[in-house]
ChimeraX commands (.cxc) that place a marker at each C-alpha (Angstrom):
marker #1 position 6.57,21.02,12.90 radius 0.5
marker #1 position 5.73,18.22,10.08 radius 0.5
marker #1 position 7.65,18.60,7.26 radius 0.5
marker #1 position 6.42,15.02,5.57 radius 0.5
marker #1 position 3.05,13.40,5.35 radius 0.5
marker #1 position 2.24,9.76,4.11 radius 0.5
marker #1 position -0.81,8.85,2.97 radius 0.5
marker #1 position -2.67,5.34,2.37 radius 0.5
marker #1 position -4.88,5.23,-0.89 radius 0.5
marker #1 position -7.44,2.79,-0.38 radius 0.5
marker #1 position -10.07,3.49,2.43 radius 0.5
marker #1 position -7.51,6.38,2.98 radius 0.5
marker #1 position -7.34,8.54,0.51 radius 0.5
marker #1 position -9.64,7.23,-1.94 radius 0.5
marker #1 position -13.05,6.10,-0.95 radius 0.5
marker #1 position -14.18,1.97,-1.26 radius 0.5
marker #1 position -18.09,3.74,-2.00 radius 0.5
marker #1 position -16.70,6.51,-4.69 radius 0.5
marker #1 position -13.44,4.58,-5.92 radius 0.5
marker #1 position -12.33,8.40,-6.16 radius 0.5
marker #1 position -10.41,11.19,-4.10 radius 0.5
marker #1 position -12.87,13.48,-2.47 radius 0.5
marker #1 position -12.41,17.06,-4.33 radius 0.5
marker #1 position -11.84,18.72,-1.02 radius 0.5
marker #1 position -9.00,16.01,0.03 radius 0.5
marker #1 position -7.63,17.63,-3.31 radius 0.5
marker #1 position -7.78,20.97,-2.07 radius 0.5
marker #1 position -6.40,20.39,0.89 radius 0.5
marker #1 position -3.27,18.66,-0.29 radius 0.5
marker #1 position -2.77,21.58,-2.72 radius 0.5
marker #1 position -2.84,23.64,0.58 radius 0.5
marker #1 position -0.33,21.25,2.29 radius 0.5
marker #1 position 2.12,21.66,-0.81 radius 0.5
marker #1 position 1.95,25.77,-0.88 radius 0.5
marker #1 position 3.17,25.54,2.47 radius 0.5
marker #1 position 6.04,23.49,1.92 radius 0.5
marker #1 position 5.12,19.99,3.77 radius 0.5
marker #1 position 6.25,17.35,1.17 radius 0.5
marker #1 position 3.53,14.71,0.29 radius 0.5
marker #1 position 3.85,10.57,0.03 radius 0.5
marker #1 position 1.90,7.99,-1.22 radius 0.5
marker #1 position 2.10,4.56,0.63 radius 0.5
marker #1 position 0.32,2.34,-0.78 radius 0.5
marker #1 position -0.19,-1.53,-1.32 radius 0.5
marker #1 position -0.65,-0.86,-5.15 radius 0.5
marker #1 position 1.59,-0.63,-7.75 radius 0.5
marker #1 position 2.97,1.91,-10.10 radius 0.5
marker #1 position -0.26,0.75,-12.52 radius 0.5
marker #1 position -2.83,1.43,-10.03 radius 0.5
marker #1 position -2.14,4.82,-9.46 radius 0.5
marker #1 position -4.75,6.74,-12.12 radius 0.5
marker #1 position -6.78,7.31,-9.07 radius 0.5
marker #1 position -4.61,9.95,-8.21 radius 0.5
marker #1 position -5.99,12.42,-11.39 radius 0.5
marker #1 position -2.19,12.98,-11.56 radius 0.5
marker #1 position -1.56,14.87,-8.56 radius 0.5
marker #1 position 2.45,15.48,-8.13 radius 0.5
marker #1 position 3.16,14.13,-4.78 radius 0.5
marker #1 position 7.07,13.79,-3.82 radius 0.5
marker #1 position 7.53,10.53,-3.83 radius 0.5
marker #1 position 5.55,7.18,-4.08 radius 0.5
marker #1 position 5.77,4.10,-1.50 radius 0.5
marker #1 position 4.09,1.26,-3.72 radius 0.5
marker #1 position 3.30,-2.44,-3.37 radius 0.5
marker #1 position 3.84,-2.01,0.71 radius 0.5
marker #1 position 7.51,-0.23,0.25 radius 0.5
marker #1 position 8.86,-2.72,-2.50 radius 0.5
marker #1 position 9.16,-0.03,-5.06 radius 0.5
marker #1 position 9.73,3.27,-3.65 radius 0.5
marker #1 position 10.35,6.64,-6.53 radius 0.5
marker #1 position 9.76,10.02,-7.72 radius 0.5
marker #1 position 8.94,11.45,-10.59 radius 0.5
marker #1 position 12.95,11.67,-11.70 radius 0.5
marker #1 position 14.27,9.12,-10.30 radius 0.5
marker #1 position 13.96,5.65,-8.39 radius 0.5
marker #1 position 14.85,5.57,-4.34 radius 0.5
marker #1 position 14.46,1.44,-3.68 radius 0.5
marker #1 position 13.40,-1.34,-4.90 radius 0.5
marker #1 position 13.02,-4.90,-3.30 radius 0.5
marker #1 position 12.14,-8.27,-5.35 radius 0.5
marker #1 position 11.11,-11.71,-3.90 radius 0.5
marker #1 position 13.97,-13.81,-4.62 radius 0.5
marker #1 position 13.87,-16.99,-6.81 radius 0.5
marker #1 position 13.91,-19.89,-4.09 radius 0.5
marker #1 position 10.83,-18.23,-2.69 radius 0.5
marker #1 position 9.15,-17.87,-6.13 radius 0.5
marker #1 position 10.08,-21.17,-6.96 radius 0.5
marker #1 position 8.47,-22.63,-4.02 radius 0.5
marker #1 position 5.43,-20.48,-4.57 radius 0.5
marker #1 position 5.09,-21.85,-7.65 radius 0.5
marker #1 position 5.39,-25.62,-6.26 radius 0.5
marker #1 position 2.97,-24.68,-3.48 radius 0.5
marker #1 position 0.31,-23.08,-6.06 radius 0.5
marker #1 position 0.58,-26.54,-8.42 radius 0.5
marker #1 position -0.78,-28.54,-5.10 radius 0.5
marker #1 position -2.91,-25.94,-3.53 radius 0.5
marker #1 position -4.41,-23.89,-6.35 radius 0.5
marker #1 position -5.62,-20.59,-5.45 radius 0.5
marker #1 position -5.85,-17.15,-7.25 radius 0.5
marker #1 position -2.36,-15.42,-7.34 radius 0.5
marker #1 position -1.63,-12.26,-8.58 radius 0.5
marker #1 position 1.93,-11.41,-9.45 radius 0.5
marker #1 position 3.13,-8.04,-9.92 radius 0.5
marker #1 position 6.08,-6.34,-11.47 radius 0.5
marker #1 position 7.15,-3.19,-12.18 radius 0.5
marker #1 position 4.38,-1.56,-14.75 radius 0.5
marker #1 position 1.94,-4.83,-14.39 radius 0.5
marker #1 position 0.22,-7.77,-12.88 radius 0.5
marker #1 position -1.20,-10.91,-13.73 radius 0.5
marker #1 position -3.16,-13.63,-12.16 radius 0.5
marker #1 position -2.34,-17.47,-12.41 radius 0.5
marker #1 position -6.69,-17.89,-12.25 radius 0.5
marker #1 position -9.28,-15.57,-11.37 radius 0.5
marker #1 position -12.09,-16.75,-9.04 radius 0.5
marker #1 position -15.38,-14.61,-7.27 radius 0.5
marker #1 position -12.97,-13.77,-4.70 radius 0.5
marker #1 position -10.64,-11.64,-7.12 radius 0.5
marker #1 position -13.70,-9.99,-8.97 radius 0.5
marker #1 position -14.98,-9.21,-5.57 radius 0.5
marker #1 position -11.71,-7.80,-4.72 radius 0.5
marker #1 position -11.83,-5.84,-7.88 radius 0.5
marker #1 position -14.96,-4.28,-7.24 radius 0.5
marker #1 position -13.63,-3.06,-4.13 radius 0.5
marker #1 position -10.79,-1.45,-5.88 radius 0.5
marker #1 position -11.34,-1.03,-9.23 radius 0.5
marker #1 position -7.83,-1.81,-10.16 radius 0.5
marker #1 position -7.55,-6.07,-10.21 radius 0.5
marker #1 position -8.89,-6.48,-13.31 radius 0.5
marker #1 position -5.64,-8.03,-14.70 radius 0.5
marker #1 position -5.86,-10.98,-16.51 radius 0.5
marker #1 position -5.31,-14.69,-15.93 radius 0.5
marker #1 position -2.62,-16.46,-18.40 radius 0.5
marker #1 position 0.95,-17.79,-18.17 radius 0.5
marker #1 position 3.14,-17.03,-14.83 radius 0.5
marker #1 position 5.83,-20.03,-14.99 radius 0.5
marker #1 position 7.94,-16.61,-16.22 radius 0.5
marker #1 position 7.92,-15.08,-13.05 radius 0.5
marker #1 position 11.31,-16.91,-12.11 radius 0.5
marker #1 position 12.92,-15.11,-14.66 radius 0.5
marker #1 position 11.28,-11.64,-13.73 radius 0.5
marker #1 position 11.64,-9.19,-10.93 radius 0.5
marker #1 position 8.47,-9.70,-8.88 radius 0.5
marker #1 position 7.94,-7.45,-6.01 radius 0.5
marker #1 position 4.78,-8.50,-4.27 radius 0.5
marker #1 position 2.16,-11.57,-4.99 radius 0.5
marker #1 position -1.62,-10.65,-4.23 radius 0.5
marker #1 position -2.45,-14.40,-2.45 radius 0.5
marker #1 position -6.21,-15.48,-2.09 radius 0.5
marker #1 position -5.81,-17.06,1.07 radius 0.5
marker #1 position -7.48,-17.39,4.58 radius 0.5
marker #1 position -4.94,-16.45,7.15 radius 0.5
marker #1 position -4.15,-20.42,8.30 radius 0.5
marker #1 position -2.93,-21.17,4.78 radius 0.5
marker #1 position -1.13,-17.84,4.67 radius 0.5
marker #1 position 1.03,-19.05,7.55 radius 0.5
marker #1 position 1.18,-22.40,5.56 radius 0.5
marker #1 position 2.38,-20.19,2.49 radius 0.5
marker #1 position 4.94,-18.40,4.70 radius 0.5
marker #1 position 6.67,-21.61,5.62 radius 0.5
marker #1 position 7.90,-22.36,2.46 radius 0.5
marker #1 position 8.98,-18.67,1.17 radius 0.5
marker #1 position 11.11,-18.10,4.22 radius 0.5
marker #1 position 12.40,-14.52,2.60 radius 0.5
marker #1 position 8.92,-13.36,2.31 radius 0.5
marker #1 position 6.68,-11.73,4.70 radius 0.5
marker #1 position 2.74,-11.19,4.27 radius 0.5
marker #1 position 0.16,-7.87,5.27 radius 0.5
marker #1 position -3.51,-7.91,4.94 radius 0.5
marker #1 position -6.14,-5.41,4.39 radius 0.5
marker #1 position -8.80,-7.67,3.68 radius 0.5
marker #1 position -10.10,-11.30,4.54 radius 0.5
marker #1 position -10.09,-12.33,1.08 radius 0.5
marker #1 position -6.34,-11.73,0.53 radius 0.5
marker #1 position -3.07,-10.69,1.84 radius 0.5
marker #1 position -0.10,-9.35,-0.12 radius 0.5
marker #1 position 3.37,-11.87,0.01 radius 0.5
marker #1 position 6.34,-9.42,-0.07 radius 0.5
marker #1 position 10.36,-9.70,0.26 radius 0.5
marker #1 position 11.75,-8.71,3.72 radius 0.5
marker #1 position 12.97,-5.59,3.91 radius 0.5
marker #1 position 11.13,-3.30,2.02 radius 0.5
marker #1 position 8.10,-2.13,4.38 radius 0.5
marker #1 position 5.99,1.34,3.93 radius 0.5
marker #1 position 7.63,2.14,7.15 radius 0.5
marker #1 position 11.47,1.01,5.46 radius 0.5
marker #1 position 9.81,3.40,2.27 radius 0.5
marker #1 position 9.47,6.34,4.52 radius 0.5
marker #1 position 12.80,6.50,5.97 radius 0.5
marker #1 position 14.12,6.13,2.73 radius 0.5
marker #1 position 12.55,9.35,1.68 radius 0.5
marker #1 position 13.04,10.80,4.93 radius 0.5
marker #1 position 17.21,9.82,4.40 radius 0.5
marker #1 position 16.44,11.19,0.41 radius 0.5
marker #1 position 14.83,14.83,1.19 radius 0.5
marker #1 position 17.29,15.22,4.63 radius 0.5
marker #1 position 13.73,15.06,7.06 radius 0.5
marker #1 position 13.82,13.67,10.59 radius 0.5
marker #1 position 10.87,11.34,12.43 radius 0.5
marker #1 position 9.82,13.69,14.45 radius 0.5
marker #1 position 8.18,15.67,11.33 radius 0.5
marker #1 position 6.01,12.93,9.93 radius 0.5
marker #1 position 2.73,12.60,10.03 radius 0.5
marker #1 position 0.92,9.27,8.25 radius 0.5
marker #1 position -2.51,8.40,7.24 radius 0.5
marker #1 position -3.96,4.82,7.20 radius 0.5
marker #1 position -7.14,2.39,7.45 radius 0.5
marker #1 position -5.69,-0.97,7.09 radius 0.5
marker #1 position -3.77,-3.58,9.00 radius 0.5
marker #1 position -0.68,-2.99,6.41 radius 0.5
marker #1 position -0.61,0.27,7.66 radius 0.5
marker #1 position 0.15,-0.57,11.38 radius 0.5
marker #1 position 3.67,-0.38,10.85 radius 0.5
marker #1 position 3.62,2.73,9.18 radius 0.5
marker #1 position 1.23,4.84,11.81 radius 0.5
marker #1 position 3.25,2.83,14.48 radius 0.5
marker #1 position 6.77,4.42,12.76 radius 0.5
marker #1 position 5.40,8.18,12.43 radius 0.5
marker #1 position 5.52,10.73,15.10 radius 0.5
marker #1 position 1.36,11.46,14.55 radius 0.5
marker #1 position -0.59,9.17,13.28 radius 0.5
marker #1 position -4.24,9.27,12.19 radius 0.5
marker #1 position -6.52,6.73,11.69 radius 0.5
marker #1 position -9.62,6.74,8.86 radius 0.5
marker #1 position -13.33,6.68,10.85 radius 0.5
marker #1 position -13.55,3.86,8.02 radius 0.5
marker #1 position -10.62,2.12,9.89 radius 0.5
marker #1 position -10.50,-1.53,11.15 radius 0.5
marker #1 position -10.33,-1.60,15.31 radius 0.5
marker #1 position -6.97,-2.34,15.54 radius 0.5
marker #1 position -5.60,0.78,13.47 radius 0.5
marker #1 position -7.44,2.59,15.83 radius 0.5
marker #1 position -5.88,1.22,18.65 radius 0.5
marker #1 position -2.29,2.15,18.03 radius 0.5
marker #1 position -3.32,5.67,15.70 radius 0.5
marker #1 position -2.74,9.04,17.89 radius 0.5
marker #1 position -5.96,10.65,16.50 radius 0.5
marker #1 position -8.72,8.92,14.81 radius 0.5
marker #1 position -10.66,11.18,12.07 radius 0.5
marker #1 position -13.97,11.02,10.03 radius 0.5
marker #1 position -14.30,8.46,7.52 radius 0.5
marker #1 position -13.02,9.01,3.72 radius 0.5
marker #1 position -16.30,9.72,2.45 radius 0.5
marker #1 position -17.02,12.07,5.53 radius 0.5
marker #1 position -13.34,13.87,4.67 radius 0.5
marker #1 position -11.68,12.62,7.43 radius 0.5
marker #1 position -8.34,14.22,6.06 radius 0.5
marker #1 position -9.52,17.47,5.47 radius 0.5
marker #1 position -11.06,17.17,9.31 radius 0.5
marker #1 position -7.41,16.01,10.47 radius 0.5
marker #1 position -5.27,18.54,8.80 radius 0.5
marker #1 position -7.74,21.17,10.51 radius 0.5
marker #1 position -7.33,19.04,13.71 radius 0.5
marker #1 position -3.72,19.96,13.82 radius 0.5
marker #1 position -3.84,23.24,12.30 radius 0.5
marker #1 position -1.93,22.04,9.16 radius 0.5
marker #1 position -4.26,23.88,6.77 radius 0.5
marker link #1:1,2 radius 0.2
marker link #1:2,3 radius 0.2
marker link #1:3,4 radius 0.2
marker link #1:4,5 radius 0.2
marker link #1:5,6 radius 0.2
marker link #1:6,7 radius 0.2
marker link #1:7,8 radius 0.2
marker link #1:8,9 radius 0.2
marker link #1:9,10 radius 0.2
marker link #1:10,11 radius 0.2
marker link #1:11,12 radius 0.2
marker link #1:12,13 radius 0.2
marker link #1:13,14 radius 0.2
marker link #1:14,15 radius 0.2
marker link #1:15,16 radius 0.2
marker link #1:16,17 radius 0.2
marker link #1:17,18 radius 0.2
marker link #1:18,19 radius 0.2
marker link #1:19,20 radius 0.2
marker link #1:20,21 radius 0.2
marker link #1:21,22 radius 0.2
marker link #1:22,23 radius 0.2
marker link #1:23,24 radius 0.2
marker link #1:24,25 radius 0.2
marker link #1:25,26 radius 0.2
marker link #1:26,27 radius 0.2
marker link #1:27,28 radius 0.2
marker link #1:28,29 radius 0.2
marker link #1:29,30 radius 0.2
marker link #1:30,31 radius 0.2
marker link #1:31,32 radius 0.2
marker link #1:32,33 radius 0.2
marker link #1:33,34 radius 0.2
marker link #1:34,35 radius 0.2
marker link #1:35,36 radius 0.2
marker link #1:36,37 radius 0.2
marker link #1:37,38 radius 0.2
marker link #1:38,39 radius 0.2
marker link #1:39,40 radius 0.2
marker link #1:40,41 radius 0.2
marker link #1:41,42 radius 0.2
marker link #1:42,43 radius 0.2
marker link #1:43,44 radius 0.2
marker link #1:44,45 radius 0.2
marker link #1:45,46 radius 0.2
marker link #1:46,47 radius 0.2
marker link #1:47,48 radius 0.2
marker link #1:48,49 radius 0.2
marker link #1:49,50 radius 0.2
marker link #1:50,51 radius 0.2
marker link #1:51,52 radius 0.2
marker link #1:52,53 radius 0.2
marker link #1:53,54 radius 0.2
marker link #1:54,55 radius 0.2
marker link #1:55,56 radius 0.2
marker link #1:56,57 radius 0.2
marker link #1:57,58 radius 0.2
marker link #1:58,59 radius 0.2
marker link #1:59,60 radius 0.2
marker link #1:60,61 radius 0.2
marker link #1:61,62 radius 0.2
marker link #1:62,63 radius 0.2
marker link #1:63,64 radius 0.2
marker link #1:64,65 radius 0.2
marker link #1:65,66 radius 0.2
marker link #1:66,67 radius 0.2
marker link #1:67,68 radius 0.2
marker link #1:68,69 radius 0.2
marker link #1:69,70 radius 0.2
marker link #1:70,71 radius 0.2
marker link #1:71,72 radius 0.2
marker link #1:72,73 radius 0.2
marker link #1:73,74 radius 0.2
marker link #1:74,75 radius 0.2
marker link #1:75,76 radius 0.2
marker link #1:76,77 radius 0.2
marker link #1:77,78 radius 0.2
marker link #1:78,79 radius 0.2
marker link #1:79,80 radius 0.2
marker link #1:80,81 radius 0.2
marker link #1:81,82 radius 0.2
marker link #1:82,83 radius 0.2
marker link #1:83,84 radius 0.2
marker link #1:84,85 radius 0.2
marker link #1:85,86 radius 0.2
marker link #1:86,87 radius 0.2
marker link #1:87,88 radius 0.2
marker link #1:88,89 radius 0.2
marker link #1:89,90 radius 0.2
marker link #1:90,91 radius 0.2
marker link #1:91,92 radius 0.2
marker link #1:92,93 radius 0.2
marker link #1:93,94 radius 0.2
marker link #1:94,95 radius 0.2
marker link #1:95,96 radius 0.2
marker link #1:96,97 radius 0.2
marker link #1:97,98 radius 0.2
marker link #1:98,99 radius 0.2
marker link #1:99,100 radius 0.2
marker link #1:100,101 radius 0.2
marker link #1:101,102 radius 0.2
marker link #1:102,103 radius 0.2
marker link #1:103,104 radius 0.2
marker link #1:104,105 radius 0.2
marker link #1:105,106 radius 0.2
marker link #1:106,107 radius 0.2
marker link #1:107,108 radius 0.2
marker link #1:108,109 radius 0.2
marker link #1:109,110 radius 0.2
marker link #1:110,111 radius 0.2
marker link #1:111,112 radius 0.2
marker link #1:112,113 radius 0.2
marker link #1:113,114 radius 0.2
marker link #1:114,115 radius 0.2
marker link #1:115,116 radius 0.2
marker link #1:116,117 radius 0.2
marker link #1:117,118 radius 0.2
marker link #1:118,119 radius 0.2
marker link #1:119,120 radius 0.2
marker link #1:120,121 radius 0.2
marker link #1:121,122 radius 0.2
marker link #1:122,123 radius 0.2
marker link #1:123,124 radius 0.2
marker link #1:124,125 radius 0.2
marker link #1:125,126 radius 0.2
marker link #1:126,127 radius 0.2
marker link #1:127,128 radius 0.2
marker link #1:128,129 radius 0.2
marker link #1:129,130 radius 0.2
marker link #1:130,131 radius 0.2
marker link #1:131,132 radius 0.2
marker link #1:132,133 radius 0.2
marker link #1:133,134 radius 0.2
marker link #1:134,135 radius 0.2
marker link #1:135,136 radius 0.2
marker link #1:136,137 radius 0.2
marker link #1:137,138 radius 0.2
marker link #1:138,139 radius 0.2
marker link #1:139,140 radius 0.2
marker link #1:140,141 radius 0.2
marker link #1:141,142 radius 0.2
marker link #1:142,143 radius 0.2
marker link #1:143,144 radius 0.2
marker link #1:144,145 radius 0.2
marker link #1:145,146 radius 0.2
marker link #1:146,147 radius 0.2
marker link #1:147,148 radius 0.2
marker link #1:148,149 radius 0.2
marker link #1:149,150 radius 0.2
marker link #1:150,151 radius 0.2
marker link #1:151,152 radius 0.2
marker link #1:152,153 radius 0.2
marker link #1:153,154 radius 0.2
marker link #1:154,155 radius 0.2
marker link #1:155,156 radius 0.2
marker link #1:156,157 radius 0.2
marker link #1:157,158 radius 0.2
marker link #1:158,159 radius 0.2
marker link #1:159,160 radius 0.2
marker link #1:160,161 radius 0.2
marker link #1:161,162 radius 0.2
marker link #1:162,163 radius 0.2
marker link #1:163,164 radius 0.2
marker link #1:164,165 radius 0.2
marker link #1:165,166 radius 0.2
marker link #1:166,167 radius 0.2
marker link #1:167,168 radius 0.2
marker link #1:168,169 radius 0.2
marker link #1:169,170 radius 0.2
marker link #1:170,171 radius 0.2
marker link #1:171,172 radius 0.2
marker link #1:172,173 radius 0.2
marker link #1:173,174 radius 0.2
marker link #1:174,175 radius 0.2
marker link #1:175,176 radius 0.2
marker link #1:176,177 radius 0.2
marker link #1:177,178 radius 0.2
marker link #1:178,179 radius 0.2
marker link #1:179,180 radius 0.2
marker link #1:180,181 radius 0.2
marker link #1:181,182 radius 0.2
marker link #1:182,183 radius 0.2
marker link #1:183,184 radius 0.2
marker link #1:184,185 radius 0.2
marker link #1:185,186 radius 0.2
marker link #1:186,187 radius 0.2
marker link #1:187,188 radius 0.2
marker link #1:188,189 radius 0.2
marker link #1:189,190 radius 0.2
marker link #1:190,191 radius 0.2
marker link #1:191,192 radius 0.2
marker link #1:192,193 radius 0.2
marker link #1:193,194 radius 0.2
marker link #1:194,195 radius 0.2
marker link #1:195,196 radius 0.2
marker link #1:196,197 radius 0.2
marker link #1:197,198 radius 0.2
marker link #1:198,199 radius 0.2
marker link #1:199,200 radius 0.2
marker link #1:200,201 radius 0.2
marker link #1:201,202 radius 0.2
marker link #1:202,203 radius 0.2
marker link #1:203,204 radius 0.2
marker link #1:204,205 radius 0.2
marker link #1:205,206 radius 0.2
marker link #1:206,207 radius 0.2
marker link #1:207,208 radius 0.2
marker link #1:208,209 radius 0.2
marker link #1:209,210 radius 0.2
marker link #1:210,211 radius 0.2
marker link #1:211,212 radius 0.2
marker link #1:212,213 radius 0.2
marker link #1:213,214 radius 0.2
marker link #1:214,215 radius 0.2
marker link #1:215,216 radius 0.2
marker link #1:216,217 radius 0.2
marker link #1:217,218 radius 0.2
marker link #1:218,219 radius 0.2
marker link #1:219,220 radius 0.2
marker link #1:220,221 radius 0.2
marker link #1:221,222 radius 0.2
marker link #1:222,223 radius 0.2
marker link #1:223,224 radius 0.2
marker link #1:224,225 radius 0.2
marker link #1:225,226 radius 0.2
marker link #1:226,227 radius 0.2
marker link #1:227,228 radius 0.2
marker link #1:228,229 radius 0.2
marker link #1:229,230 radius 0.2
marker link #1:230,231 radius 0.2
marker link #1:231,232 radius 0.2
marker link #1:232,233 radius 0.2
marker link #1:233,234 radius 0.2
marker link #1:234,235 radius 0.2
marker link #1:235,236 radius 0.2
marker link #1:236,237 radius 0.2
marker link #1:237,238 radius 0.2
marker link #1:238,239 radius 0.2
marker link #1:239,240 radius 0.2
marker link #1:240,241 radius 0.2
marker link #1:241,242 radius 0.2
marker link #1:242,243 radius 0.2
marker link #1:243,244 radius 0.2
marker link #1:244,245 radius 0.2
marker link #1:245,246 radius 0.2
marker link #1:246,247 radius 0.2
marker link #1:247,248 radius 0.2
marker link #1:248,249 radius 0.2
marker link #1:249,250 radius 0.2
marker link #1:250,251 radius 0.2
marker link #1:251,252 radius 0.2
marker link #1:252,253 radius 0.2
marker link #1:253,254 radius 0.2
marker link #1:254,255 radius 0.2
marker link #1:255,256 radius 0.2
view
């Protein structure tokens, strides 16, 4: 019987064509809810990118890949990059330039902007932060940079921030966060919070910073939209967000 689900927003739950939640998706989670099955977000974005929800009231909220974990009343975890690391970032960035997005609690902002993070934004429709002053973020809590970086350098980057580990949706980018706080670390602490075992999860994903996650659950889906190796390692692979793949899955398993 699952008692939890955990969805993915981008590619996921909200479509890369639409930048939106299909109405039926909507519908279906409303469905979800009258039965009882809590509802979690888990999510690479943070606690600012979330208007694409319309305000739906899930239970709880895994943001910026499990770094800041909450509900509506009250927060569950929270994980920052600590100052070494962000002091070596900062070193790393005055040698190497490249666009890096910082992001704390309610905000982030970018050391530059470049094609690469309008191209980003246009994807997402929620990087359009701007560029200005970051030699503060040694002073603030900073749960996950956005780094514009080609996996090589990304293993370069990791060298020096050895309390730091990266995910990556997208060749463009890949998200730098502390160890420890994982979407898969963010659903155990909800699952320790509202008193649910594994084996009643469910999780929904696209992206290779989902892996974990579908990896952790006892039924995972994959997105049609997904890359190949989600697919690989997903129990059941569903239609594509814009073809309401979740709708399709939920019937699959007689959830709605």
């Amino acid at each position: 019987m699952i008692k939890a689900i955990f969805f993915d927003i981008d590619g996921t739950l909200a479509s890369f064509k639409t930048h939106q939640i299909p109405p039926q998706t909507f519908v279906a989670l409303k469905k979800l809810q009258e039965k009882g099955i809590k509802l979690f977000i888990a999510t690479g974005r943070g606690k600012d990118g979330l208007f694409v929800l319309n305000d739906f009231p899930f239970d709880g909220y895994i943001t910026l890949n499990g770094q800041y974990c909450y509900t509506k009343e009250k927060l569950i975890y929270e994980n920052t990059i600590v100052k070494e690391d962000l002091i070596a970032l900062l070193n790393y960035l005055e040698e190497k330039p490249f666009p890096c997005g910082f992001t704390e609690e309610h905000t982030k902002y970018f050391n530059m902007r470049d094609e690469r993070v309008d191209e980003i934004h246009a994807i997402t429709h929620n990087d359009d932060h701007p560029a200005g002053d970051y030699q503060q973020v040694i002073h603030h809590k900073i749960y996950q940079c956005m780094c514009f970086i080609s996996q090589e350098e990304e293993k370069e980057l990791l060298k020096v921030m050895p309390h730091c580990i990266s995910a990556r949706w997208h060749p463009l980018f890949c998200d730098i966060s502390p160890i420890g706080g994982t979407k898969q670390n963010g659903i155990d602490q909800f699952l320790k919070y509202y008193d649910i075992d594994l084996s009643e999860t469910m999780a929904f994903g696209d992206g290779g910073n989902d892996i974990q996650m579908l990896e952790h659950v006892n039924i995972s889906v994959a997105m049609g939209n997904a890359h190949d190796d989600v697919k690989k390692i997903a129990h059941y692979i569903t239609d594509s967000v814009d073809d309401n793949g979740i709708v399709h899955a939920l019937q699959h398993f007689n959830l709605i």
